[in-house]
C-alpha positions in Angstrom: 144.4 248.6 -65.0 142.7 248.3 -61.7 145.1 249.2 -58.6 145.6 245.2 -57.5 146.5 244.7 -61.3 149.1 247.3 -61.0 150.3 246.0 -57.3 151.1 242.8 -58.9 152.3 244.4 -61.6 155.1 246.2 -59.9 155.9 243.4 -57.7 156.6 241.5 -60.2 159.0 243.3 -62.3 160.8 244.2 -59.2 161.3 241.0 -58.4 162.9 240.0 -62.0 165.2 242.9 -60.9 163.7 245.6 -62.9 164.2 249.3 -62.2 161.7 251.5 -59.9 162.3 254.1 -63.0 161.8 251.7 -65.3 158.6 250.3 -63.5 157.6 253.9 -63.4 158.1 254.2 -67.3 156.3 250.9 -68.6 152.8 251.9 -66.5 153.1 255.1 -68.3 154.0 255.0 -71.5 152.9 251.3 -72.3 150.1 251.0 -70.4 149.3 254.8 -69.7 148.7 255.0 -66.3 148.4 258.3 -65.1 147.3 257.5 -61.5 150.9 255.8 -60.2 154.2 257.6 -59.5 157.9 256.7 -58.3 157.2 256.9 -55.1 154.4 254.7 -54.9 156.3 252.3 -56.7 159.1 252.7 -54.3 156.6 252.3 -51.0 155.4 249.0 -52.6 158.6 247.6 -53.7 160.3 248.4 -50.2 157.2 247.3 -48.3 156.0 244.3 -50.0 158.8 242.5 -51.5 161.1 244.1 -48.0 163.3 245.5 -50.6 166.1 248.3 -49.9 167.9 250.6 -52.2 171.5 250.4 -51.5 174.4 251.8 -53.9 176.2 249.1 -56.0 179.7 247.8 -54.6 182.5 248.2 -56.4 185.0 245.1 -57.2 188.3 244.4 -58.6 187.3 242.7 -61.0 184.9 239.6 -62.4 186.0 236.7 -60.5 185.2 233.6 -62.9 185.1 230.2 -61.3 188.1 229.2 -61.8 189.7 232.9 -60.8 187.5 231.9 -57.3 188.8 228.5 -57.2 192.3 229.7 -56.9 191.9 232.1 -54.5 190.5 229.8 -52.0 193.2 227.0 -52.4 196.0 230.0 -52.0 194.3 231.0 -48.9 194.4 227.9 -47.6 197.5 226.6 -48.2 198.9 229.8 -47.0 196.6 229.3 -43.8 198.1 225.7 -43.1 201.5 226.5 -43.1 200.9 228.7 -40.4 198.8 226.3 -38.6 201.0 223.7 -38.9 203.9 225.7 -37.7 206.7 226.1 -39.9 205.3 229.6 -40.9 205.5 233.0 -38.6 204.6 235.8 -39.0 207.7 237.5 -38.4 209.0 236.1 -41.3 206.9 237.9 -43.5 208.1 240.7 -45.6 205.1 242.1 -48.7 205.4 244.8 -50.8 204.4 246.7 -54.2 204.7 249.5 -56.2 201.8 252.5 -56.0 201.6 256.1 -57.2 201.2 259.0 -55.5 200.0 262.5 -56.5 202.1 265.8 -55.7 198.2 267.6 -54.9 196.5 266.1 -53.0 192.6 266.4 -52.7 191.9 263.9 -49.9 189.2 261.6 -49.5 185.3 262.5 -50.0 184.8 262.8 -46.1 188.1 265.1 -45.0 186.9 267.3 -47.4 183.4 267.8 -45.9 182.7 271.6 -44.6 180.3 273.7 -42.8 178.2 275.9 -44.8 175.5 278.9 -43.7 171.8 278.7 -44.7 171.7 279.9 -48.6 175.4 279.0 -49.0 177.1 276.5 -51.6 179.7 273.8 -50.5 183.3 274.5 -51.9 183.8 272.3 -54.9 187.2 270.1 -55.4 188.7 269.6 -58.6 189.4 265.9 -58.7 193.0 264.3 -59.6 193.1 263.1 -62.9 195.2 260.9 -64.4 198.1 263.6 -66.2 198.2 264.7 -62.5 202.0 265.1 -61.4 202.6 262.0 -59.6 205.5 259.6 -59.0 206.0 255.5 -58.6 206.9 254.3 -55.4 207.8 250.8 -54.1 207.6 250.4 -50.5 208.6 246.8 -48.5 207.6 246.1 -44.9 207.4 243.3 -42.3 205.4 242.9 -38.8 207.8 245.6 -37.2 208.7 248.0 -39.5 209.3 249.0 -43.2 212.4 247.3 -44.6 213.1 249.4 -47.6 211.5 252.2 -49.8 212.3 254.1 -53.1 210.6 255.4 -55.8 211.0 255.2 -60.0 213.0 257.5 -62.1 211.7 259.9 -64.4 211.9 257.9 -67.6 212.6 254.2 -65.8 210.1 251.7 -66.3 209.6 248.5 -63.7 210.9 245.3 -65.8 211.7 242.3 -64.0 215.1 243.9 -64.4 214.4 246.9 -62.7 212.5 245.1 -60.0 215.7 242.5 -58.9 218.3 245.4 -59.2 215.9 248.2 -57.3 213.8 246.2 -55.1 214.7 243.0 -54.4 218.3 243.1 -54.1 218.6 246.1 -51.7 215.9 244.3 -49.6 218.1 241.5 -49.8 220.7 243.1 -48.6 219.0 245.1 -45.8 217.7 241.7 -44.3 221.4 240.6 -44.4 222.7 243.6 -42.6 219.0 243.0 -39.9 220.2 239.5 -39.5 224.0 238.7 -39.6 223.6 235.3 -38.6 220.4 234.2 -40.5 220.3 236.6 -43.2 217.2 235.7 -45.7 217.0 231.9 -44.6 213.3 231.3 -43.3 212.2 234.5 -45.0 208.6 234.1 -47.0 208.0 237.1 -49.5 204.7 238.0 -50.5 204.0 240.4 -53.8 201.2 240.3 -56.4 201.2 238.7 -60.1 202.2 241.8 -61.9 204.1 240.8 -64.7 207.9 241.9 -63.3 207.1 239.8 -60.3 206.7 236.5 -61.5 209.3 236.5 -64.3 211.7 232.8 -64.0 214.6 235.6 -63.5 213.0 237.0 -60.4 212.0 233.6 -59.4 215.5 232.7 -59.2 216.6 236.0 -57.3 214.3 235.0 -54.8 215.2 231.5 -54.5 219.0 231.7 -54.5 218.7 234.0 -51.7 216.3 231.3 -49.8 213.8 233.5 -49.4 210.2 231.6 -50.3 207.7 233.1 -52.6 204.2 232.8 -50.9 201.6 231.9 -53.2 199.1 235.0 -54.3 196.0 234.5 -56.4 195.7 236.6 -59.8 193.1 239.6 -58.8 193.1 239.7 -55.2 194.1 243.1 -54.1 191.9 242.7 -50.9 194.7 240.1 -50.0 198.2 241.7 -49.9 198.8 244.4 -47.0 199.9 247.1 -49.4 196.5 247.3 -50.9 194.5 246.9 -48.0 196.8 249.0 -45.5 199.4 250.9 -46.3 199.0 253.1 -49.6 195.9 254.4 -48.4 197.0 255.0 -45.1 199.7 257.2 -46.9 197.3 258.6 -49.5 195.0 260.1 -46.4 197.5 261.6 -45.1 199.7 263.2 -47.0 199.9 267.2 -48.5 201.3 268.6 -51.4 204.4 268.3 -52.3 206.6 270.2 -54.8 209.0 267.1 -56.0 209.9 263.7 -55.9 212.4 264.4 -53.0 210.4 266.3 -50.7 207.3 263.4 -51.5 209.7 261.0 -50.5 210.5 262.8 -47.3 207.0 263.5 -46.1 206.0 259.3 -46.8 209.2 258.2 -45.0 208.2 260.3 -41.7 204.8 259.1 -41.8 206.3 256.0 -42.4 208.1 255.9 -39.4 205.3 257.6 -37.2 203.3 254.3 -37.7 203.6 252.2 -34.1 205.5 249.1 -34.4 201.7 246.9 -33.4 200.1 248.3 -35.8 202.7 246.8 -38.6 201.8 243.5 -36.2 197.9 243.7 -36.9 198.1 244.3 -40.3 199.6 240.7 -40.9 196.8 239.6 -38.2 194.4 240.6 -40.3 196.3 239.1 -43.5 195.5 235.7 -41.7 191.6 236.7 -41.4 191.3 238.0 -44.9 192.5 235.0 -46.2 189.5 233.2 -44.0 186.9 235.1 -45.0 188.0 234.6 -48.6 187.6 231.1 -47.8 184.6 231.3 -45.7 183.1 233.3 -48.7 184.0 230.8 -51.4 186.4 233.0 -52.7 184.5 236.0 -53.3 185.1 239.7 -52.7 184.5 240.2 -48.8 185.1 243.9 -48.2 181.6 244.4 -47.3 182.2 241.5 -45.0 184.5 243.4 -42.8 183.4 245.1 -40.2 
């Protein structure tokens, strides 16, 4: 195979979205070249085709066009309510459930260290799954969070659990916030986990007057929890012995967090849901910059 055969060779597999490695293997084995190597391959693929290697991005999940679809009439029918004016922000109160480990080994970066010439980095045992952890459900609005707990040894989160735990002491905690409004006007935004969007918690909600705001199946990269919060307390945290003392150390962090940046979180609820939009209801994390 003479070297312009091979040129075109590579170029063309590469652009059918084969593998450098693969590339590589095909020259040698099928049609034993001995002459080429990976990094020749690599030099043409990044300089002919202006190629770059980057590392794959991880998603949520599949988004079918339908899944799509939803998410961008969600966003904006959420989006004109607020342009229209009858939505405000301070009206807003989100929320989910998230566990937490007792260890914690912190993310890849805080766990960097300086090492001398011949020496090995320290190595991290990572968290696995039967890792002590605990359940805990955490509520917040544009100023501060409204109400926190966590789930019994044993207890599981039914749509029972959810309206006698979680919604009902929020409930009453707006009441006791605002005597003269109480819940009228209030929006409530949670995801599509099963216990959340049972007719019975429906109901709770509505007899309250509190409206349900509309939140596509899949779209983590939508609700403040996800996107905010828990890892904002995951990064910082330390170990922690129990449930009590866990519950301690997330409710002073909790409270350390400045009352704007509760504000720009909800901000940037608003420009997630454009981008989502924007990006025909794709995945935009890698939008964000």
């Amino acid at each position: 195979m003479e070297k312009f055969e091979y040129r075109a060779y590579i170029k063309a597999r590469a652009l059918l979205g084969v593998s450098a490695q693969a590339i590589f293997d095909e020259l040698v084995l099928v049609h034993a070249l001995t002459s080429i190597n990976r990094l020749t391959i690599n030099e043409i693929i990044h300089n002919a085709l202006k190629k770059r290697k980057l590392t794959s991005r991880w998603i949520p999940h599949e988004l079918t066009d339908q899944n799509r679809k939803n998410r961008v009439e969600a966003c904006k029918g959420n989006l004109a309510f607020f342009r229209n004016g009858p939505w405000r922000l301070c009206d807003i109160i989100t929320g989910d459930e998230s566990w937490f480990y007792l260890r914690q080994i912190g993310h890849k970066s805080a766990n960097a260290s300086w090492v001398g010439e011949g020496e090995s980095p320290r190595t991290i045992v990572r968290c696995d799954r039967f890792q002590p952890k605990n359940m805990f459900y955490i509520f917040f609005k544009t100023t501060a969070v409204v109400h926190l707990g966590y789930v019994e040894k044993g207890d599981t989160i039914t749509s029972k659990y959810y309206i006698k735990n979680c919604l009902k002491p929020l409930i009453c905690e707006i009441n006791k916030q605002r005597p003269k409004t109480g819940t009228q006007n209030f929006k409530f935004l949670h995801d599509n986990a099963r216990p959340h969007v049972t007719e019975t918690v429906t109901n709770c909600l509505n007899q309250a007057g509190i409206t349900i705001i509309r939140h596509p199946p899949y779209s983590p990269d939508l609700a403040p929890s996800n996107y905010w919060l828990f890892d904002l307390i995951k990064k910082n945290l330390d170990d922690d012995t129990d449930v009590e003392s866990q519950k301690t150390r997330i409710t002073k962090l909790l409270q350390s967090i400045l009352k704007e940046e509760y504000k720009k979180t909800f901000d940037k609820w608003l420009e997630m849901m454009r981008l989502c939009i924007d990006n025909d209801g794709h995945y935009f994390e890698h939008l964000i910059k």
